[in-house]
C-alpha positions in Angstrom: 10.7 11.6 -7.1 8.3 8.6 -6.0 6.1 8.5 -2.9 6.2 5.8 -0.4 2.6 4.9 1.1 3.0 3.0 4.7 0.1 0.8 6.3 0.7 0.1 9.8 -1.0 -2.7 11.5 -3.2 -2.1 15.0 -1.1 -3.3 17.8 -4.1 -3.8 19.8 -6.6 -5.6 17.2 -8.2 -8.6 17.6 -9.2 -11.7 15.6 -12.5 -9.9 14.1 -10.0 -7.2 12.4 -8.2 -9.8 10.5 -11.9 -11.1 9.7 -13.0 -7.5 8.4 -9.7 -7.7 6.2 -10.0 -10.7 4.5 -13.7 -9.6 3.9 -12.4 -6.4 2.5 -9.2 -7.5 0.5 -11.7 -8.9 -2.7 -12.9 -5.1 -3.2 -9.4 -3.9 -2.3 -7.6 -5.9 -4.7 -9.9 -5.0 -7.4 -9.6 -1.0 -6.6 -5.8 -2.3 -6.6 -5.7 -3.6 -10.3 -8.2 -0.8 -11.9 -5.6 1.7 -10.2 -2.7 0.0 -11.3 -3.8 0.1 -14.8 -2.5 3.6 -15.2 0.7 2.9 -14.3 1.1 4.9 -11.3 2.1 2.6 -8.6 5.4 0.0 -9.2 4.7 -2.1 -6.6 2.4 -3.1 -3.3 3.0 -5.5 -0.9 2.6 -7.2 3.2 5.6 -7.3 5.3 6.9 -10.5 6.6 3.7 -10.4 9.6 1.3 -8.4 8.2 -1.2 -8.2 10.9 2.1 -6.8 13.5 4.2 -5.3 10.7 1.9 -3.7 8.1 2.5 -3.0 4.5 3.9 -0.6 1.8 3.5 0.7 -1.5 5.7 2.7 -4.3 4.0 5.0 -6.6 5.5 7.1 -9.1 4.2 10.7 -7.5 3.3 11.7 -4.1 -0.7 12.4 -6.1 -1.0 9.2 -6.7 -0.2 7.6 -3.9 -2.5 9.9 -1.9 -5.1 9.3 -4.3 -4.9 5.8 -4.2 -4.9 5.6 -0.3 -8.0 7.8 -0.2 -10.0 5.5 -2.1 -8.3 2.4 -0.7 -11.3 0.2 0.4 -9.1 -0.7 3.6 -8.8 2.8 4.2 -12.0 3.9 3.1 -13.9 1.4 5.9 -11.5 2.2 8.7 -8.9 -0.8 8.6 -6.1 0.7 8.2 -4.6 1.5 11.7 -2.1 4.4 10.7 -0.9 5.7 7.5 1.1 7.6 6.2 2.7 9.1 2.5 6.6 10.1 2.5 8.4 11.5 -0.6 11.5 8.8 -1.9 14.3 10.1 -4.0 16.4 6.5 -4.4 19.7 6.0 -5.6 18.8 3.4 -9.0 21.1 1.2 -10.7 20.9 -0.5 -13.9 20.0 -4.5 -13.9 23.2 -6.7 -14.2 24.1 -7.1 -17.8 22.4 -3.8 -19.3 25.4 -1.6 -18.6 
């Protein structure tokens, strides 16, 4: 079972929030990388818009993906809108050609 972390973006912020975030994103990418070094989350990434659509992240385990968005530095200073952590059970197939 993986865990599905969701960022959703303030409909109602303004310019300075997008200022705040690219402030913040140096010290949230490094938290990103030090956490990713233990192999807990597969991958991270915006939506097409990310200031209207958000973002998401796969973990392997509903602990670390709670434990990552508690100490999330865009959580942790109060840019992160909404969020929320659902359970994922997917369906996985094999690359083409490892069959």
């Amino acid at each position: 079972m993986y865990a599905v972390s969701f960022y959703d973006a303030d409909p109602d912020a303004g310019p300075e929030h997008f200022q705040r975030l690219v402030a913040t994103y140096p010290r949230h990418r490094a938290y990103l990388d030090e956490f990713a070094k233990g192999g807990e989350v597969l991958m991270i990434g915006t939506f097409g818009d990310p200031a209207t659509q958000g973002s998401m992240a796969i973990f392997r385990s509903r602990e670390a993906a709670e434990r990552f968005v508690a100490g999330d530095p865009f959580n942790t200073e109060g840019l992160v809108y909404r969020n929320r952590v659902l359970d994922w059970d997917p369906l996985e197939f094999p690359a083409q050609g490892s069959v």
